[in-house]
C-alpha positions as CSV (number, residue, x, y, z in Angstrom):
1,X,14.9,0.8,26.8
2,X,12.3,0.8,23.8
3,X,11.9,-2.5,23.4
4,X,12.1,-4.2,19.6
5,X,9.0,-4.2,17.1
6,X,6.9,-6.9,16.7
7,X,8.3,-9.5,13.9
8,X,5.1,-11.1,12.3
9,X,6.1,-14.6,10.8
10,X,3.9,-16.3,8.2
11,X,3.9,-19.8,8.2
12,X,3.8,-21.1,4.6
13,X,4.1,-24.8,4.9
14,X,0.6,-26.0,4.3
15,X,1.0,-24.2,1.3
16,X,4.3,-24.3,-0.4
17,X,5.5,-26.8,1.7
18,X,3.1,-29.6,1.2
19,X,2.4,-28.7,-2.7
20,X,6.1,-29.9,-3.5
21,X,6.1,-33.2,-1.6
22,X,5.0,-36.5,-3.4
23,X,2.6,-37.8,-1.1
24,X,-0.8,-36.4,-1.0
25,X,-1.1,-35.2,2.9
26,X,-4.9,-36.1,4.0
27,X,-7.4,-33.3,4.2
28,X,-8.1,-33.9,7.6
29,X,-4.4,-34.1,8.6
30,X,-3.8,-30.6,6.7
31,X,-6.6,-29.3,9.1
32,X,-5.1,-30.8,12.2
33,X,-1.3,-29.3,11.1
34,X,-3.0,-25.4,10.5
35,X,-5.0,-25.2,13.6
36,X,-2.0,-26.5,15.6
37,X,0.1,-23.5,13.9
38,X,-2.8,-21.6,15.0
39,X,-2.2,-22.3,18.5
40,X,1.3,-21.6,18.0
41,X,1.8,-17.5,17.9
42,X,2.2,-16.6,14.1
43,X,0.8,-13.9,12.6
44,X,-0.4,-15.4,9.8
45,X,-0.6,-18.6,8.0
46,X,-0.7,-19.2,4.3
47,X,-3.5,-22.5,4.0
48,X,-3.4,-22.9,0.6
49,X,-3.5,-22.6,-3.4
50,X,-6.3,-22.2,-5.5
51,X,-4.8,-23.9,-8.3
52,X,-5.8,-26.1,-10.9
53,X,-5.8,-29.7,-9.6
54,X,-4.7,-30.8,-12.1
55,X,-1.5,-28.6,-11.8
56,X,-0.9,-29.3,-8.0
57,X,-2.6,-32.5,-7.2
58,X,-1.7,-32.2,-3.7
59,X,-3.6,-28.6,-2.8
60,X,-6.8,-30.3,-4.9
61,X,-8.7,-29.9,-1.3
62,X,-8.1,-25.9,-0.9
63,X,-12.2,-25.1,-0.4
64,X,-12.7,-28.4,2.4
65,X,-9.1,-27.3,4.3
66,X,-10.4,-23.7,4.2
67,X,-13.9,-24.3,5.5
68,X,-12.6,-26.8,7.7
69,X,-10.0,-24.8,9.3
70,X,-10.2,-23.4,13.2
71,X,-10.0,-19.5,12.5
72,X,-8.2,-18.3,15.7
73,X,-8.7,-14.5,16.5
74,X,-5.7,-12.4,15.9
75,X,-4.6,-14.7,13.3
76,X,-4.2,-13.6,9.4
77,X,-5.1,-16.8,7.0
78,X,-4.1,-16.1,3.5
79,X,-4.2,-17.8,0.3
80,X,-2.4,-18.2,-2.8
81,X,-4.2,-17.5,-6.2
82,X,-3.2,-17.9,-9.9
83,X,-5.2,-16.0,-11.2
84,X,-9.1,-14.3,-12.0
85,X,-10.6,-17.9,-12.1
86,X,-8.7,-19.0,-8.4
87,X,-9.5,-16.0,-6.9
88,X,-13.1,-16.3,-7.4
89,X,-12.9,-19.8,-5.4
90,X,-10.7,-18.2,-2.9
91,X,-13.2,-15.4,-2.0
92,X,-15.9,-18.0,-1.5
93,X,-13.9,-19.2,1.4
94,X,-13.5,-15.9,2.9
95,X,-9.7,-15.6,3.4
96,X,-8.1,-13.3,4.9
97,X,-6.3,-12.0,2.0
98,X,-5.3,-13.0,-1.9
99,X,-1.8,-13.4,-2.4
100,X,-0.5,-13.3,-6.2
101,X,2.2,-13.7,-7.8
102,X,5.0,-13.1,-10.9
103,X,8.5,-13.1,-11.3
104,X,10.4,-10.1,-11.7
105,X,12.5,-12.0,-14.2
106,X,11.4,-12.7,-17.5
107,X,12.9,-16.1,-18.3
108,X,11.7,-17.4,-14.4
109,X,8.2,-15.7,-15.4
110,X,8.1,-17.5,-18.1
111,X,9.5,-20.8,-16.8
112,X,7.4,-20.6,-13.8
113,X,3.8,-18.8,-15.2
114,X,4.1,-20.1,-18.5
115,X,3.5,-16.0,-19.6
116,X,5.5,-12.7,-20.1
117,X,5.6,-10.6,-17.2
118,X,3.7,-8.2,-18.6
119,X,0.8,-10.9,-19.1
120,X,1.2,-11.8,-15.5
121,X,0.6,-8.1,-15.1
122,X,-2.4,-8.0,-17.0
123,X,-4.1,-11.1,-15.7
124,X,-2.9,-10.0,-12.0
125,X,-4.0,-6.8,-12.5
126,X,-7.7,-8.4,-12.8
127,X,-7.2,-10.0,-9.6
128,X,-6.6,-6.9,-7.5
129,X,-10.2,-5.4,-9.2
130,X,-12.1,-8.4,-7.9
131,X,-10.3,-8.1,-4.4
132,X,-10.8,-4.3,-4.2
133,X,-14.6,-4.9,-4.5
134,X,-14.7,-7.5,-2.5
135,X,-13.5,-5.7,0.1
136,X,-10.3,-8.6,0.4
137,X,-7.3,-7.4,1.4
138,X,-4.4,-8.6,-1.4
139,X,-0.7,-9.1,-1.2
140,X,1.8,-9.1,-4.2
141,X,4.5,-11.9,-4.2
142,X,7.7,-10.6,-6.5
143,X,9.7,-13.8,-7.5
144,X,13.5,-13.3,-7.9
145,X,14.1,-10.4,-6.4
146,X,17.6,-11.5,-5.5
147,X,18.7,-13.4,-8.3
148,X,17.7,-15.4,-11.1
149,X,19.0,-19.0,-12.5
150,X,18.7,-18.3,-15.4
151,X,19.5,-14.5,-15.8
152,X,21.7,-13.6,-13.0
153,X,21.7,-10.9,-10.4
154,X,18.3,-8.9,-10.5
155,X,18.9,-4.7,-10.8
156,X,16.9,-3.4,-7.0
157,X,15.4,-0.9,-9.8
158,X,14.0,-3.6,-11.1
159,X,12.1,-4.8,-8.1
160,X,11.2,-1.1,-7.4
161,X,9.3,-0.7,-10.5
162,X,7.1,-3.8,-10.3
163,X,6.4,-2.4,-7.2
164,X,5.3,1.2,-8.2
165,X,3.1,-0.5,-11.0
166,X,1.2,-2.5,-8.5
167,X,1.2,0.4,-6.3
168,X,-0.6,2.6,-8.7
169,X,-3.3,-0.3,-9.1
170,X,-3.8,0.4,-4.7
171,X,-1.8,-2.7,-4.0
172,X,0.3,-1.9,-0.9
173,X,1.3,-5.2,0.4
174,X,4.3,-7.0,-1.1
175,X,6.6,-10.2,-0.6
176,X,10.0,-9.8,-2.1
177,X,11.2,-13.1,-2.5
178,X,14.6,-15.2,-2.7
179,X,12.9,-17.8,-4.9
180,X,16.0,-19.2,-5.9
181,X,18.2,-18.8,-2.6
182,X,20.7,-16.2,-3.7
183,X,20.2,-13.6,-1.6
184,X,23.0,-12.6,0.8
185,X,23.2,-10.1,3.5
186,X,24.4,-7.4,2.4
187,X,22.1,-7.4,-0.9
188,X,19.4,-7.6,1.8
189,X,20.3,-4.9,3.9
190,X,20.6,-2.5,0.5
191,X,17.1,-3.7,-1.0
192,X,15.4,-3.3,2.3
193,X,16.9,0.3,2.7
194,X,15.6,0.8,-1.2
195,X,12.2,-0.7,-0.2
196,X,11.5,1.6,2.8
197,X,12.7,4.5,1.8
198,X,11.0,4.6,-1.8
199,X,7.4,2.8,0.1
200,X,7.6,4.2,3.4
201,X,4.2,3.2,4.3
202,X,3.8,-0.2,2.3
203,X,4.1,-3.2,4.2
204,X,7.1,-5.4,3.3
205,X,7.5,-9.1,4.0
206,X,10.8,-11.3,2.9
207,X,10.8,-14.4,1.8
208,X,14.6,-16.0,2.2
209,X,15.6,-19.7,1.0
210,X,18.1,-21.3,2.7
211,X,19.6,-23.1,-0.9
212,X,23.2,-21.9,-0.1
213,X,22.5,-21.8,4.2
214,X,22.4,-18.5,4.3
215,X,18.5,-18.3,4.8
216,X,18.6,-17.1,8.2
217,X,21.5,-14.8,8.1
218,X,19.5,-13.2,6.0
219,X,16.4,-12.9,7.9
220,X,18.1,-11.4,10.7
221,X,19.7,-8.7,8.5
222,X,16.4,-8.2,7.2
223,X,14.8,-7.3,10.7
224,X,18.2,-5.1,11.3
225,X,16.9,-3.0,9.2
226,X,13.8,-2.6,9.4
227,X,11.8,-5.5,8.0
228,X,8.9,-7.0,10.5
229,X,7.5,-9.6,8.4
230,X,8.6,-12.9,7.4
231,X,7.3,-15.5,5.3
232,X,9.1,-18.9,6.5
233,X,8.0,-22.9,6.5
234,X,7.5,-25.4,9.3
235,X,10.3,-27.5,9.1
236,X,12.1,-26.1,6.0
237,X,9.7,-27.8,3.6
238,X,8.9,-26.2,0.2
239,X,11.1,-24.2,-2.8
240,X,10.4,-23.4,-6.3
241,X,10.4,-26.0,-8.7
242,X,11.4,-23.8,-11.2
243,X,14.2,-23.0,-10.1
244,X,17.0,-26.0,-10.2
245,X,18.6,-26.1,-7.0
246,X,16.3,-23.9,-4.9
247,X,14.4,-26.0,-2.6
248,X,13.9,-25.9,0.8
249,X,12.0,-22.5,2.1
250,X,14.1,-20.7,5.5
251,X,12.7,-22.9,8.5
252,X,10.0,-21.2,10.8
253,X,11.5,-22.7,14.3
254,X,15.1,-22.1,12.8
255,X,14.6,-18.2,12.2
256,X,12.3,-17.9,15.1
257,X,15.0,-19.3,17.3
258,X,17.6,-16.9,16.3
259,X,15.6,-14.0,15.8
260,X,14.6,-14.6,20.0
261,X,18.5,-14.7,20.3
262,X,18.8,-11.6,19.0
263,X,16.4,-9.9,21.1
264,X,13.4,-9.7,18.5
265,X,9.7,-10.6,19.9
266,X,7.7,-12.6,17.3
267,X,5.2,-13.9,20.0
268,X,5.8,-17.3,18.6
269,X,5.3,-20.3,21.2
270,X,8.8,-21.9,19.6
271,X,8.3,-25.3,21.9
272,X,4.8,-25.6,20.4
273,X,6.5,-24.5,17.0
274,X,8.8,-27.1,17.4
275,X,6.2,-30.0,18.4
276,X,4.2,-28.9,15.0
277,X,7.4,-29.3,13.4
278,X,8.4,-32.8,14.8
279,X,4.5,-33.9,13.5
280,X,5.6,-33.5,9.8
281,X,7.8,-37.0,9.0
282,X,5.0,-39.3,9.6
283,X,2.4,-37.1,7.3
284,X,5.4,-36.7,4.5
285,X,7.0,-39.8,4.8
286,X,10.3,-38.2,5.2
287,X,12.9,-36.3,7.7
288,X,12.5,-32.5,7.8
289,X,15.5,-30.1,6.7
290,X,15.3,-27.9,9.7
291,X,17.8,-28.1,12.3
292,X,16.0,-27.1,15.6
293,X,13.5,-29.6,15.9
294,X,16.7,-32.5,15.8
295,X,18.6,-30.4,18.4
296,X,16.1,-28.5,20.5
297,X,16.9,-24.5,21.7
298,X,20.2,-23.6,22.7
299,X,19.5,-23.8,26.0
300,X,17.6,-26.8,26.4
301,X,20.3,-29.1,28.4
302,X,20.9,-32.6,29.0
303,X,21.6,-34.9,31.8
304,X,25.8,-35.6,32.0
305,X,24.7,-39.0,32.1
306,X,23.6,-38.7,28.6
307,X,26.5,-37.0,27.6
308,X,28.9,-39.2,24.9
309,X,32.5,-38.8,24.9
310,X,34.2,-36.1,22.1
């Protein structure tokens, strides 16, 4: 039996997880929480955002977490930049990779980026120069590509062309994202058949919310066909705050835990995923969204002495 392909995850919670929570998580305790992910299996792990401060007070420490940080061999540390003026303080920190990022929607583009989208495309387009001769490897993020709250469903042509335009610019990495937790499964299964057949040789990663709890049902339609990266955060922390409604990213231990249910090899450690996870209340000052960490795997069992009566 040919066993399954390898499902990469990228942990995004030091990013968009901590830049949405109201308490500034200490510099040294965003170090500790990334090299424990490190230790944990993933593939990759998005650090931080090379914002203004002034925009996201709580990633103001993205050059001391990135020199800081324990770079484990075989794992992919990437970082989220704005724009030209980010991405030259990124690449003094010598990430992994650039990720960048626009809406395919116009009114979220503008909502979220301040800009038109073809601005973003201009001002993006810059970034993937600089990255090219700095021999940095760069990732597109495409916003709403399920859905918008403000315009509605989103046409898969629609996602197709932002991809060809970056293509043509040597991009050939791209995260199609559910920014505003619309996606369903079926929409998934026809945008990842688009996707693959259209870019056969572009690397693809999806980026679910779990808004309307369908975040991972639609993960593991994604990896049935085809998909084998993942974007997902420790504990369910993060969203857009652009988008009303749309908090709270697709859990990493959740869709780890059911993807290893249904026979997919992520070469995750999920018990040392779930004790990162089960770190994050006393850093954030509040319970986490996901739902493995409060009941444990399915087949982790109790004592009948513990048991309660139903």
């Amino acid at each position: 039996m040919t066993p399954s392909p390898l499902i990469q995850i990228c942990d995004v919670g030091p990013r968009d997880g901590l830049q949405n929570e109201s308490r500034f998580v200490p510099t040294a305790d965003k170090v500790a929480l990334i090299d424990r992910l490190s230790h944990c299996g993933l593939a990759r792990i998005e650090v931080t955002s090379f914002v203004s401060p002034k925009a996201i007070p709580q990633l103001a420490d993205a050059e001391q977490v990135m020199q800081a940080i324990e770079r484990v061999p075989g794992v992919e540390y990437t970082v989220l930049v704005p724009n030209l003026r980010g991405a030259e303080r990124a690449l003094a920190c010598r990430p992994d990779e650039l990720n960048i990022v626009m809406s395919v929607s116009e009114s979220h583009n503008r909502a979220n980026l301040k800009m038109s989208r073809e601005a973003s495309f201009d001002a993006l387009s810059s970034v993937v120069a600089l990255a090219a001769r700095n021999d940095t490897p760069i990732n597109v993020s495409l916003s709403c590509c399920f859905g918008c709250p403000f315009e509605g469903d989103v046409a898969g042509a629609e996602v197709l062309g932002w991809v060809d335009r970056f293509t043509k610019l040597g991009v050939t990495a791209f995260t199609l994202c559910d920014t505003t937790g619309m996606a369903y499964p079926s929409q998934v299964r026809r945008l990842a058949a688009e996707v693959r057949e259209r870019f056969p040789r572009h690397l693809f990663t999806m980026h679910f919310h779990n808004t309307r709890s369908l975040g991972v049902a639609n993960v593991l339609t994604a990896a049935a066909a085809g998909i084998e990266r993942f974007d997902a955060s420790l504990g369910g922390l993060g969203g857009c705050p652009y988008a009303p409604g749309a908090s709270g990213n697709v859990c990493t231990e959740d869709a780890v835990h059911a993807l290893h249910l249904e026979g997919f090899r992520t070469g995750v450690d999920l018990d040392a995923l779930i004790d990162s996870a089960l770190s994050l209340p006393p850093l954030i000052g509040h319970d986490i969204p996901g739902q493995l960490a409060h009941a444990g795997p399915r087949l982790r069992l109790h004592a009948l002495s513990d048991a309660k009566a139903q």
